[in-house]
Every structure is written in C-alpha cells, then in structure tokens.
N, C-alpha and C positions, 0 to 999 in steps of 0.2 A: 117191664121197665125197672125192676128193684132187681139193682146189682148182687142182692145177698139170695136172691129169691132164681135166678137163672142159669143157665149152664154158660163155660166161657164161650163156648161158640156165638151163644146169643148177643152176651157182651162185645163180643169181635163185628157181630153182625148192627148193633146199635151205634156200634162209631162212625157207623156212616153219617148219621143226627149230629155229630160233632158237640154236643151238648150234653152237660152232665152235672148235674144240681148234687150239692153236700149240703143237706138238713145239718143246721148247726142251732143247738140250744145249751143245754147244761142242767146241771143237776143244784138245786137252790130249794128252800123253803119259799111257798108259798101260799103264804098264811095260814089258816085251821083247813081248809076246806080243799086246797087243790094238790094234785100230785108233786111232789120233786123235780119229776123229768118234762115240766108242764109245755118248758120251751120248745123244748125237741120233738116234743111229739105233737105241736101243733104244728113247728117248721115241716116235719116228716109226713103230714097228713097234709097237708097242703101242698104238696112236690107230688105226694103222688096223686092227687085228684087233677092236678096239672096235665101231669104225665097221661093220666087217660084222655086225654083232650088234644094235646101236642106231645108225636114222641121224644122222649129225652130217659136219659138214663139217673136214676136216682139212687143216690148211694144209700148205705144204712144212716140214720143221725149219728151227728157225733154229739155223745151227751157231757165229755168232760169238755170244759173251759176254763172261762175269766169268770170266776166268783167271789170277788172280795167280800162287798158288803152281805151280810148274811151266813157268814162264817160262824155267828154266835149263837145258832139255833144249830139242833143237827139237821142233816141233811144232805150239807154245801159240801162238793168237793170240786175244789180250784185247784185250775194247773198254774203253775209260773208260767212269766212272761218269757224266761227262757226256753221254758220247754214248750209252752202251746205254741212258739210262732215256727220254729223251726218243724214240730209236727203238723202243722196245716202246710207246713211246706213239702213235708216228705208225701202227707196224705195228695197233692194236689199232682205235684211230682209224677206219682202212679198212676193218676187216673188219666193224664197227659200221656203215659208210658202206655197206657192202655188206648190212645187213639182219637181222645176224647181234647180237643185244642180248645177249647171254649166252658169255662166253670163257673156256675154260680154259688157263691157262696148265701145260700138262703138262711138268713138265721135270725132267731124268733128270741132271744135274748139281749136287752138293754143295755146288758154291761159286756155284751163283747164287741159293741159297736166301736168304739174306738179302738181297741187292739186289731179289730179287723180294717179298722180303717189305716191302722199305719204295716198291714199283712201286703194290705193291697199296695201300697206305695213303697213295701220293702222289695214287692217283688218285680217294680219296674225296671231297674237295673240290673237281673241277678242271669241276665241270657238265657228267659224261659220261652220253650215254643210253643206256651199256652198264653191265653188272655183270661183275667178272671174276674166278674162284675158282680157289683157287691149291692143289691137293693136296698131300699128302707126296709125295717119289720112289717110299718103296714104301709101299703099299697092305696087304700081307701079311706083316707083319713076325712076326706068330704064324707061318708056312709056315717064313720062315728061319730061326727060333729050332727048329724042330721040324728042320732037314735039315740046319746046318750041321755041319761037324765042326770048325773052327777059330775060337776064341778070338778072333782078330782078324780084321776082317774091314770094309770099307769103301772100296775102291779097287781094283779090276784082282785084285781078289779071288777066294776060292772062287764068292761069292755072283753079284760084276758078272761073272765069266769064266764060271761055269756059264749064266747068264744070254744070253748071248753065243755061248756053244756051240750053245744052242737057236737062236738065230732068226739068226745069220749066221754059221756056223761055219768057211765059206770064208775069212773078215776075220782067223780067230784063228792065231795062232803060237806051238803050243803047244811045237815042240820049240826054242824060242830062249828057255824061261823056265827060270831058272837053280834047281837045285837049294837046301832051306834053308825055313826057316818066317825072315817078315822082319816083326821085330816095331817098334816105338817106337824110336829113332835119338836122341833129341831128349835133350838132355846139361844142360839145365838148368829149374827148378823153381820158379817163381814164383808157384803155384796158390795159390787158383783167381781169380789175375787171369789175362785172357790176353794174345798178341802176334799180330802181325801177321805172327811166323814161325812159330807153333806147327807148321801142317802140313808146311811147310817141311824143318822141321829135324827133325819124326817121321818122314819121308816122303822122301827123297830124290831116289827110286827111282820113285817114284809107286807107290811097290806097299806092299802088305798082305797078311801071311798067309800063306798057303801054296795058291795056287792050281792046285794038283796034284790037290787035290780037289775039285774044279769038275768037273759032268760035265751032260752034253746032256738025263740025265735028267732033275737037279737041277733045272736052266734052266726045262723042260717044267711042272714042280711048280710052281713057282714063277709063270710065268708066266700059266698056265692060272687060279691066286688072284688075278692081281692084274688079269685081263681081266675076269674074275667081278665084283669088284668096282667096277673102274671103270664098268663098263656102269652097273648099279649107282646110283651117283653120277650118271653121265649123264641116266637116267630120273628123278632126287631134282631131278637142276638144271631140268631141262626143266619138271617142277611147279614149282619154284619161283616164285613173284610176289610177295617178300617185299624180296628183296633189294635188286631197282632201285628198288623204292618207298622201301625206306629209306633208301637213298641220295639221291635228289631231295628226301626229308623233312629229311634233315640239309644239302644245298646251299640251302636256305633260311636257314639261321642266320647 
C-alpha cells in the first residue's frame, strides 16, 4: 500500500481502489520533548494502519508546509503560500495522472488547516478529473473529551504527546519536558477579531498544557477511534460517485 515502498506495476494494479491518501504534516518545534516532524508522522502512521484494514494507496508524508508560527525556534521550515498551493496541486495532479480519481488529503497539522481549506476550493474550478476530501485532524474528538485531564490542550500536548507515546515512543523526550501546566502567554485582547500573532504570542514555547499526563495508553485509545473511523470514511469515499460529477456539473458554468 506505500507508494514509495512498491513496484509501478503494483501502483497500476492499486488504481483499481481509486483511492490514495497524502499524509500531510510539516516540520515545526514541538516543544522540549517531541520530534519536528511530529505531524507527519502520526498523519503517516495512521494512513498506513488504515491501509492494512481498507485498501488504498498511501503516498510518502509531505513534510514541508504552512509553518508561520514557530518560525522563532529552529526547526520550522515553511513554504510560501505561493509555492505550497500550486505544489499540492502538481503533487495531486500526479497521483490523478497515475489513476488514482479520489484523494484525501490527511493531515495531522493545525496550521495547514486553512491553506488546505482554500487548496480544496481553489481546485473546484480549475477542470480536474479528480475529487479531493479534506478531513478534520482528529476524527474522535468525543474519545479526547472522555480521557483528557487537562483543560488546555492542542500542541505537544496531553492529547499530540500521548498520541506520540503510542505509535513512536523511541522520537519522544519525555524527561527534557520542564515541570508546570503552561497556559495562554498572550498579553493582549482584541476579541473576537483576530491577529496574525495570536498563536504566537499564546504559545511561545509551542507547548500546551501539561503533558505529564499523556500516556502510551491514552495514545492506544485514541488512536484505535480514529483508525475505526477513518476506515470508515475510506469505504463512504470509495461509494462515492456524487462528488466528481458534481464537480465537472459546476466546471461547466
């Protein structure tokens, strides 16, 4: 099922699934204790435990993106909005070229949620004979409201460290993460318009919360919901024949 991992023939022989997942994360600081490439490799590890369950073809992560905030630690490397939309379009373009009419963009990072979300509405018009569905990050958001214990939570968290613990616990460092519950930073109040520092200046740290309580069970819980469901969604997308038609119905206008 991993497109980097087979011969083209198999590739040619998987198009029949018409289905092809692009792990999308990026490369950011995340805080003392967790890898760089945290997003990508749990969007990556999760397509392919998918994948053994429903077949579908999974491509390699794409690990560069949208990395503004966090620019000020090393780490971060962000592509422009000129260059990342236009490559997810060549990257999609191919996998379409290869046979594949149905793409998900799976992706396990925060701040490519928006660029992705004006990816998918740039390419409503542009006469593609693919379709390409863009999910939340998580899937099981009832799982984390039922296990978490901390209040805050959305970056190198209870939630992404327990997460982390489960499916590559060798990547994590846990005893380099500083004692303290680390909340909101952010020193002034202009709501509810927003800025282009907000995460910035709540965040400095890239962390959230108190991931002291992140544990390998938690991860397991969690992850175990949201493979369930993905599959799920995979076998929905596979029926579907509504969406590329409505697409080509609307590039007619």
């Amino acid at each position: 099922m991993e497109w980097a991992h087979v011969t083209y023939e198999d590739v040619a022989s998987m198009a029949k699934e018409e289905v092809c997942i692009i792990p999308i994360g990026c490369l950011e600081p995340h805080a003392w204790h967790l890898p760089t490439g945290n997003d990508a490799l749990i969007a990556h590890r999760w397509a392919l435990m998918a994948a053994e369950l429903e077949p579908v073809m999974v491509l390699p992560p794409l690990y560069y993106a949208y990395v503004k905030p966090g620019r000020h630690l090393p780490g971060a490397i962000s592509l422009e909005t000129d260059v990342l939309l236009p490559f997810l379009e060549n990257v999609c373009d191919e996998v379409a070229r290869n046979g594949f009419e149905k793409i998900i963009l799976l992706n396990g990072h925060g701040g490519n949620t928006a660029i992705l979300d004006v990816f998918r509405q740039h390419l409503s018009d542009r006469g593609k004979d693919y379709a390409v569905y863009f999910p939340p990050i998580f899937l099981m958001d009832d799982v984390i409201g039922e296990i978490r214990e901390t209040a805050d939570w959305g970056h190198a968290c209870e939630i992404e460290t327990s997460i982390s613990l489960y499916l590559f616990p060798e990547l994590c460092k846990m005893d380099r993460l500083p004692e303290g519950y680390f909340r909101s930073k952010k020193d002034f109040d202009i709501g509810p318009a927003k800025t282009s520092l907000d995460w910035f200046a709540s965040h400095p740290e890239t962390y959230i919360g108190d991931a002291h309580k992140a544990s390998a069970e938690k991860g397991q819980r969690m992850t175990e919901a949201q493979i369930e469901r993905l599959v799920a969604m995979i076998r929905k997308i596979k029926k579907d024949e509504k969406v590329l038609a409505k697409m080509r119905e609307y590039q007619t206008f």
